[in-house]
C-alpha positions as CSV (number, residue, x, y, z in Angstrom):
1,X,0.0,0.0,0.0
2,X,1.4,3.1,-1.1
3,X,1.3,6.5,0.6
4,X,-1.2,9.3,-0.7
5,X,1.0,12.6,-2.0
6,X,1.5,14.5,1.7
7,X,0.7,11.9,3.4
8,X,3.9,9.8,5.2
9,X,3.3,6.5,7.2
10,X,4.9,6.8,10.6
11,X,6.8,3.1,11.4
12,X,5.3,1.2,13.8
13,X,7.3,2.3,17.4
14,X,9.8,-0.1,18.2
15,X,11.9,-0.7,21.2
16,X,15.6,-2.7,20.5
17,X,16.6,-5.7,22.8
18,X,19.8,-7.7,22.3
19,X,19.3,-11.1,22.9
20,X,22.3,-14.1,22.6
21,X,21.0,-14.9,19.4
22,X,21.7,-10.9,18.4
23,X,18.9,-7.9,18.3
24,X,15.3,-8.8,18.3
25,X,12.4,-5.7,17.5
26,X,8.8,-5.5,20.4
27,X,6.4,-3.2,19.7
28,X,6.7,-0.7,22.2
29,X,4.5,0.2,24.8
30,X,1.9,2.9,23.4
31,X,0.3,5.5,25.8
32,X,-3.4,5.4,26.1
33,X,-6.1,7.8,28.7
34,X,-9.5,5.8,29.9
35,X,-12.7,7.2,31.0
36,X,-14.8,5.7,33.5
37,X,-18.7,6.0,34.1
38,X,-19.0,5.5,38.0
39,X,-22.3,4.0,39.2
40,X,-23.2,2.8,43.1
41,X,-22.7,-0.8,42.1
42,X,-20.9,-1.2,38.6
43,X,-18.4,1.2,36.7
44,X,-18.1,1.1,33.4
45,X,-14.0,1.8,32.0
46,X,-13.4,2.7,28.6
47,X,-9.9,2.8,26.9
48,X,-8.5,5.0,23.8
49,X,-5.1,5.9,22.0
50,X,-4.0,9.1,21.9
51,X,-5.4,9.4,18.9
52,X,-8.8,8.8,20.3
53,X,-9.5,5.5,18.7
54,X,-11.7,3.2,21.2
55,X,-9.5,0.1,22.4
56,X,-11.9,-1.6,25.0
57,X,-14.5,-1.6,27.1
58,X,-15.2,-3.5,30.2
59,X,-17.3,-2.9,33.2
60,X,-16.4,-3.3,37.2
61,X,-17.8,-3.9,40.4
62,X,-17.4,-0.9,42.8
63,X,-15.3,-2.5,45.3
64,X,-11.7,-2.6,46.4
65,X,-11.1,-5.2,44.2
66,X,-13.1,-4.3,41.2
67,X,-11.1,-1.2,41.5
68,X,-7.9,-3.0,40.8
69,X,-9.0,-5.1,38.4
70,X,-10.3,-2.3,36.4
71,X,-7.0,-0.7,36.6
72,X,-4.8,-3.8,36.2
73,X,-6.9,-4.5,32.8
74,X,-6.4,-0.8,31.2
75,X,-3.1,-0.9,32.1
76,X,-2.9,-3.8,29.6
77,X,-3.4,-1.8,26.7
78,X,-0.8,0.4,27.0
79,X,1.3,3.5,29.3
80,X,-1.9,4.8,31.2
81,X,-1.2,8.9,31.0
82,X,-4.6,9.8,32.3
83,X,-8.2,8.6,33.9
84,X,-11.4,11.0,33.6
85,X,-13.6,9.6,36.3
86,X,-17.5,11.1,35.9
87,X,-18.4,11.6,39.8
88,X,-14.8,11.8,41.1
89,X,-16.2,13.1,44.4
90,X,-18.9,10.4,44.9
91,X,-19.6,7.1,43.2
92,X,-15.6,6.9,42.1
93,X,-14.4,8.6,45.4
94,X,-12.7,5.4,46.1
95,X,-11.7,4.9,42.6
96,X,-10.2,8.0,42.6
97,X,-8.2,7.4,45.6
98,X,-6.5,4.1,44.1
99,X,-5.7,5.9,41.4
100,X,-4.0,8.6,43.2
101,X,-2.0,6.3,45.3
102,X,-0.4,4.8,41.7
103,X,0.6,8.5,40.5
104,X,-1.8,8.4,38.1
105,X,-3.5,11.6,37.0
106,X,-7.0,11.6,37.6
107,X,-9.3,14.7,36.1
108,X,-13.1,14.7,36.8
109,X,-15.3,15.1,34.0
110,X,-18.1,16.8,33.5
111,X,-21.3,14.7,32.1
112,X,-22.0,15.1,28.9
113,X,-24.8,17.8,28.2
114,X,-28.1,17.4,26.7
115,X,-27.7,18.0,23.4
116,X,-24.2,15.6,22.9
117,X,-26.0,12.4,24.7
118,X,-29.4,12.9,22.7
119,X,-27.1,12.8,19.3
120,X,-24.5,10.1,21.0
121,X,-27.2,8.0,22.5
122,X,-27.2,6.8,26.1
123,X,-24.9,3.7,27.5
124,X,-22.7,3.4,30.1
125,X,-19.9,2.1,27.9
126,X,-20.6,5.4,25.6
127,X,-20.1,7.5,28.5
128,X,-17.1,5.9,29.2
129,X,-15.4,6.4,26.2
130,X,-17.0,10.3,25.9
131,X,-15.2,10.7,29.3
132,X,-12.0,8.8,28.1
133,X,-11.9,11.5,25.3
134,X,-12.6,14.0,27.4
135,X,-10.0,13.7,29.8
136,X,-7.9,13.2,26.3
137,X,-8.5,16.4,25.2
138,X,-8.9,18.5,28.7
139,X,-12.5,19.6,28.1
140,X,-14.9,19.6,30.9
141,X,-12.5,18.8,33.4
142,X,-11.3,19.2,37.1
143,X,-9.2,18.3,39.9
144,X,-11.3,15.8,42.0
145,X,-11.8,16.7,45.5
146,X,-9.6,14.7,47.5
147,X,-11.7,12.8,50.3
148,X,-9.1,12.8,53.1
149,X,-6.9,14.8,55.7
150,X,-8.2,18.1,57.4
151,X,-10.5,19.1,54.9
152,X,-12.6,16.2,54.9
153,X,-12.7,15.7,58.7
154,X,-14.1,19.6,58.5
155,X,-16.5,18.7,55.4
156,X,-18.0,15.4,57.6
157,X,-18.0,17.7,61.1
158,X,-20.3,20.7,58.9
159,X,-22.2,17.8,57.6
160,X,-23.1,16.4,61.3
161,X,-23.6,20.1,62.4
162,X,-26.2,20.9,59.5
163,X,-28.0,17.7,60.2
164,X,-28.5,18.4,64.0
165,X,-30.1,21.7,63.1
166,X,-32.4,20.2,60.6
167,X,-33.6,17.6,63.2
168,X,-33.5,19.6,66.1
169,X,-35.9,22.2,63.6
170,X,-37.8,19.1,62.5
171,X,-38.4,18.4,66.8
172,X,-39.6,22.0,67.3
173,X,-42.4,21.4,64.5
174,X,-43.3,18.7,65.7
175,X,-43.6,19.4,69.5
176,X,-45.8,22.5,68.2
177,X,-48.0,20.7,65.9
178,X,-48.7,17.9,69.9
179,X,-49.4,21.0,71.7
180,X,-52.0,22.3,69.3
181,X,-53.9,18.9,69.4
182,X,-53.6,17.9,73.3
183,X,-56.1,18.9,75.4
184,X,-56.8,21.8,77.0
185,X,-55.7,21.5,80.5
186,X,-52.1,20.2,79.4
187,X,-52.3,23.2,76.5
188,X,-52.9,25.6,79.4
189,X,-50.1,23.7,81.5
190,X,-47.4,24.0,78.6
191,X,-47.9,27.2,77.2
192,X,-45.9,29.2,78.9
193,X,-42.8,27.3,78.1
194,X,-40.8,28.4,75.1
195,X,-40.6,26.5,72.1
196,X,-36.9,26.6,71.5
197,X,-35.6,24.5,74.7
């Protein structure tokens, strides 16, 4: 097959290793990104080239050990240069973190609007690779929050707080609401205390 006028056909990359017999040619290792479409029980990984040219699909358990065996298998393909992880801070929270601990960049991605998914089509595995080629091409990205040290002790301490205020709001309204039904002689009893202790 020849090559078009302008056009020139890269070699395939090749990495040199001298065996006793003499040299002998591997392909070398080719860099690759994946996207991943978190869910509370399954994620969905998707692998591309640099180029953007799909190379798998596969989906995971969300556990510890789904989590490594989806990143054992797209390591397979290839050099893993980066991860875009749709819901970084919640369903792949402990994806995320794995990831992380290899030194491997991790960007959160954005889901896909509206109009992209009515023309794409939903899947998981399509959401996958849109999040794969995402993180390729830095669209619609961020750092994910990370979900450890001080930040996230203060994050679960304002959480707690905002929930005791709800409830004890919720016990106000309530209490109010049994002193409007009960009868009169404990209405005439209680009304004098205030609401808020």
């Amino acid at each position: 097959m020849s090559a078009s006028p302008g056009w020139c056909v890269p070699p395939c990359p090749r990495s040199r290793r001298q065996d006793d017999d003499g040299f002998h040619y591997t392909a070398a290792i080719i860099e690759i990104a994946a996207g991943v479409d978190t869910h509370q029980d399954i994620h969905t990984a998707a692998v591309i080239d640099m180029v953007g040219r799909v190379l798998g699909s596969e989906q995971f358990p969300a556990t510890a050990a789904g989590y490594r065996a989806l990143l054992s298998w797209m390591q397979g393909f290839g050099h893993l240069v980066r991860v875009g992880v749709e819901g970084a801070g919640v369903y792949g929270a402990g994806l995320a973190r794995l990831l992380r601990k290899r030194n491997i960049c991790v960007v959160e991605v954005d889901r896909p609007d509206r109009k992209a998914r009515r023309f794409q089509g939903k899947s998981d595995p399509i959401d996958a690779i849109a999040a794969a080629k995402t993180a390729l091409a830095g669209q619609r990205t961020g750092t994910p929050k990370q979900r450890d040290g001080r930040i996230e002790a203060l994050r679960n301490l304002r959480v707690a707080r905002r929930s005791a205020i709800d409830q004890r709001a919720d016990v106000q309204r309530q209490i109010k609401a049994l002193l409007v039904t009960a009868p009169e002689d404990l209405r005439e009893r209680l009304r004098g205390l205030p609401a808020t202790n």
